[in-house]
MDTraj code that builds the backbone (N, CA, C; nanometers):
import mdtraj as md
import numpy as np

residues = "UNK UNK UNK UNK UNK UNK UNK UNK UNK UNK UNK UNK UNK UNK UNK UNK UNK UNK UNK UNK UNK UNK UNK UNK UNK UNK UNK UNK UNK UNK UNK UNK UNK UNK UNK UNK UNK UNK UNK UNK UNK UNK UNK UNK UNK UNK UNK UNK UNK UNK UNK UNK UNK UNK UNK UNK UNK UNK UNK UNK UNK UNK UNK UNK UNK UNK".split()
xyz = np.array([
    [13.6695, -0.4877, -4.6860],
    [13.7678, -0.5915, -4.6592],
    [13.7578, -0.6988, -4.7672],
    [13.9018, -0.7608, -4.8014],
    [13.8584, -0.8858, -4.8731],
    [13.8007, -0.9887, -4.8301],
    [13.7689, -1.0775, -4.9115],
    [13.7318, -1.2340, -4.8552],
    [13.8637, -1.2875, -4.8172],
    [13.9612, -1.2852, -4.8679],
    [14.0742, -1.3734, -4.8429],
    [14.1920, -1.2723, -4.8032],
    [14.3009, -1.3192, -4.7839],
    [14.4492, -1.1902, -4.7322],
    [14.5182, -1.3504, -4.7921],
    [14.6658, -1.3219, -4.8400],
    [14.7432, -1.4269, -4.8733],
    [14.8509, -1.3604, -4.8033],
    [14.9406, -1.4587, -4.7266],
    [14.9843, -1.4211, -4.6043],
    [15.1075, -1.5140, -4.6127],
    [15.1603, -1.5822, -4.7903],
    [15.2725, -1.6979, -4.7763],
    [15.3421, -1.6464, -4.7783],
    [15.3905, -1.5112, -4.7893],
    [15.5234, -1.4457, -4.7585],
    [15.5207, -1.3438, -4.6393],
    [15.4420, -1.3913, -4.6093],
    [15.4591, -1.3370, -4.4389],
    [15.5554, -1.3743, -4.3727],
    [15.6511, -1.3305, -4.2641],
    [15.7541, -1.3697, -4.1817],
    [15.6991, -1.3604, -4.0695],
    [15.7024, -1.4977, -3.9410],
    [15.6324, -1.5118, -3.8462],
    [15.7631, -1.4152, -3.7458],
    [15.7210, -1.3388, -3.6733],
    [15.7508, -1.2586, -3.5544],
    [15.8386, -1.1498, -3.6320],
    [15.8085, -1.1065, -3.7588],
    [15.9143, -1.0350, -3.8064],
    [15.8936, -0.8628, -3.6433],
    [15.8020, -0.8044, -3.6366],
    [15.7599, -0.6758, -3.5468],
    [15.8238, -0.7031, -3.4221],
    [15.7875, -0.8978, -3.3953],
    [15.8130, -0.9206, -3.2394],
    [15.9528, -0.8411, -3.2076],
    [15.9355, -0.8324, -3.0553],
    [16.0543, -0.7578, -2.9671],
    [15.9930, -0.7930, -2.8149],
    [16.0578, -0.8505, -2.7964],
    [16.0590, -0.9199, -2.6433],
    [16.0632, -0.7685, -2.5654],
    [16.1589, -0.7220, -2.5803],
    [16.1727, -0.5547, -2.5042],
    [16.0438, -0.4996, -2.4988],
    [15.9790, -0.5260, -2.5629],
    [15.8380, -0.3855, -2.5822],
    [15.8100, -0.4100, -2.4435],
    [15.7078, -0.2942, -2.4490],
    [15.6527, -0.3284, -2.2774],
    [15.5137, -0.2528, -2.3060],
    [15.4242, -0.2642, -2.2540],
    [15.2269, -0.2629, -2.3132],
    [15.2540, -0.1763, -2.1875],
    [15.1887, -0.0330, -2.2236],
    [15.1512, 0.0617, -2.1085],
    [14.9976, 0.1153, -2.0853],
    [14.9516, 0.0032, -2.0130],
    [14.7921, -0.0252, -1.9743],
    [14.7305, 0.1252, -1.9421],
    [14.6295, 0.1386, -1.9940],
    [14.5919, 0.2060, -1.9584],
    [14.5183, 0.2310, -1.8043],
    [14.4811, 0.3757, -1.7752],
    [14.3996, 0.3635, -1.6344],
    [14.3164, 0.4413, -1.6544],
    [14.2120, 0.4628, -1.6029],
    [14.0403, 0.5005, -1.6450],
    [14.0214, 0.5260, -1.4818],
    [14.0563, 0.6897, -1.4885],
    [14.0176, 0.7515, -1.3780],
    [13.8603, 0.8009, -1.3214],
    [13.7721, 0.7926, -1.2057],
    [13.6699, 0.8821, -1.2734],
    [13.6441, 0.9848, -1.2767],
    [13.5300, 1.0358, -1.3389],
    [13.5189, 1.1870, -1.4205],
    [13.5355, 1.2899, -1.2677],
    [13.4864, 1.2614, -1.1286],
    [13.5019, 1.3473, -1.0672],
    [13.6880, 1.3517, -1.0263],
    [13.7356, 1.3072, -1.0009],
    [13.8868, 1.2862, -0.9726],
    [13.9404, 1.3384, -1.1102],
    [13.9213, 1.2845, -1.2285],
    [14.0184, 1.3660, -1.3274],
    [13.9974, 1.5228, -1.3646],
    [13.8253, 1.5154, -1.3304],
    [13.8377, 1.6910, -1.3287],
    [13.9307, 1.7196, -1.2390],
    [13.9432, 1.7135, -1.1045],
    [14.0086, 1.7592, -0.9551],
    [14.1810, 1.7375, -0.9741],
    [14.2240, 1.6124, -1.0416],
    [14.3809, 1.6385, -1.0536],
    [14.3830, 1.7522, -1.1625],
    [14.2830, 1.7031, -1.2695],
    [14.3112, 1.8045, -1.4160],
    [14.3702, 1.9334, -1.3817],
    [14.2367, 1.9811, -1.2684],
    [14.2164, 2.1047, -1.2746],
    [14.3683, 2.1763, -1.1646],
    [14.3899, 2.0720, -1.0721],
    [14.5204, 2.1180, -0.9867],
    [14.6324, 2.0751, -1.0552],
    [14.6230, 2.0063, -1.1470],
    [14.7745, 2.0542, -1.2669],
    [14.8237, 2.1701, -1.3570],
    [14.6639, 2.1971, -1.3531],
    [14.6770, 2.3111, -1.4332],
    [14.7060, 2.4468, -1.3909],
    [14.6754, 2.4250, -1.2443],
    [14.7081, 2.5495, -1.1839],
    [14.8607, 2.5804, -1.1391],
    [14.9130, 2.4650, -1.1422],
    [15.0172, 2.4091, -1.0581],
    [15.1338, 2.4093, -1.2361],
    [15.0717, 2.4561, -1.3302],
    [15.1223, 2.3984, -1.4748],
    [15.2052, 2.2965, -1.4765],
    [15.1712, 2.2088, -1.4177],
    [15.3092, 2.0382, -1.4617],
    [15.1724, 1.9883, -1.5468],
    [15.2558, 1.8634, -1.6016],
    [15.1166, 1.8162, -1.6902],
    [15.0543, 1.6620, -1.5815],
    [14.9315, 1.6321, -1.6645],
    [14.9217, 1.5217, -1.4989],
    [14.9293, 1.4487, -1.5268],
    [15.0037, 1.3556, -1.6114],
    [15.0659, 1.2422, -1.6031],
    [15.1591, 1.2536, -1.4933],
    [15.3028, 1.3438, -1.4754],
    [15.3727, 1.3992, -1.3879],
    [15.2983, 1.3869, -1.2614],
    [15.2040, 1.4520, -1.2490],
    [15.1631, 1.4797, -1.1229],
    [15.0989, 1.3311, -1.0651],
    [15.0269, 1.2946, -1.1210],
    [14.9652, 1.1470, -1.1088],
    [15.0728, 1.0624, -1.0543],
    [15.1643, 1.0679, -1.0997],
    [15.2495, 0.9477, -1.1469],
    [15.3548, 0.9954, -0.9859],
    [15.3856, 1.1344, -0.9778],
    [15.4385, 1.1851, -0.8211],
    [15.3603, 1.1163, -0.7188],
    [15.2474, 1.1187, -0.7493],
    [15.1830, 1.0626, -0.6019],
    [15.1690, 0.9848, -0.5894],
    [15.1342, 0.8706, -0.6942],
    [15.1335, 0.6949, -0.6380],
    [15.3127, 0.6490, -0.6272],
    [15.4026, 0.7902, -0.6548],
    [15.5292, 0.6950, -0.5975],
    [15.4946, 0.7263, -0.4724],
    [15.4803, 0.8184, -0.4390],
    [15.4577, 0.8640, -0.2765],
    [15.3786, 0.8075, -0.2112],
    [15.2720, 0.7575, -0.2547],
    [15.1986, 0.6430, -0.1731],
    [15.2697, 0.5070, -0.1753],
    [15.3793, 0.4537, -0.2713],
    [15.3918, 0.3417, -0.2746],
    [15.5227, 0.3437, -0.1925],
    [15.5587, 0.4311, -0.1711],
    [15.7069, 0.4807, -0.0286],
    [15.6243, 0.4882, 0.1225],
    [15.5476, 0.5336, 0.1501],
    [15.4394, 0.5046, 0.2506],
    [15.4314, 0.3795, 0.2484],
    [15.3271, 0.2887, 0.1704],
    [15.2969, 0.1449, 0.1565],
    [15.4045, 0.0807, 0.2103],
    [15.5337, 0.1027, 0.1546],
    [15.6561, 0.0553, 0.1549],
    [15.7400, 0.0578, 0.2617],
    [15.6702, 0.1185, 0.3439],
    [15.7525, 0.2136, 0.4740],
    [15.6525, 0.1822, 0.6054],
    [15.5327, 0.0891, 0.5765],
    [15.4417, 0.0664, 0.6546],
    [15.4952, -0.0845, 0.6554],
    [15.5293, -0.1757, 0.5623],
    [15.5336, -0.3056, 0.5533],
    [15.6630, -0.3253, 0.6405],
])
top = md.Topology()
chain = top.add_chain()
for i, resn in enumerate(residues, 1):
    res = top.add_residue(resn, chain, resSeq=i)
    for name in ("N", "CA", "C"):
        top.add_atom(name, md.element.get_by_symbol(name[0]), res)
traj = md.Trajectory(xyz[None], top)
C-alpha cells in the first residue's frame, strides 16, 4: 500500500444509489445446514429456494396466529 492515495478528483457519492439494498448474510449451524443441504439435494431445488419456502411459511403461520 502507499503512504498517501490523492483523492482531489474524487467525486463524493459518484457509486451511491439509494436503491441498493445490503443482503445480510445468515450463518446457519453446521448441524442444520448439513440437514437442509442434504434434503435439497435430494429434493434437487437449490437451498436458498428451499430455506427461503419455509420462513415464508412460518411467517404466514406467525401471521395467522397474531
Amino acid at each position: 500500500m502507499r503512504d498517501e492515495y490523492d483523492f482531489s478528483k474524487g467525486k463524493r457519492g459518484q457509486f451511491f444509489n439509494k436503491e441498493a439494498k445490503l443482503n445480510m448474510p445468515v450463518y446457519l449451524e453446521d448441524e442444520v445446514l448439513d440437514y437442509f443441504a442434504s434434503k435439497a439435494k435430494l429434493k434437487g431445488v437449490d437451498l436458498n429456494v428451499m430455506i427461503n419456502d419455509m420462513l415464508k411459511k412460518d411467517i404466514a403461520l406467525i401471521e395467522g396466529v397474531n
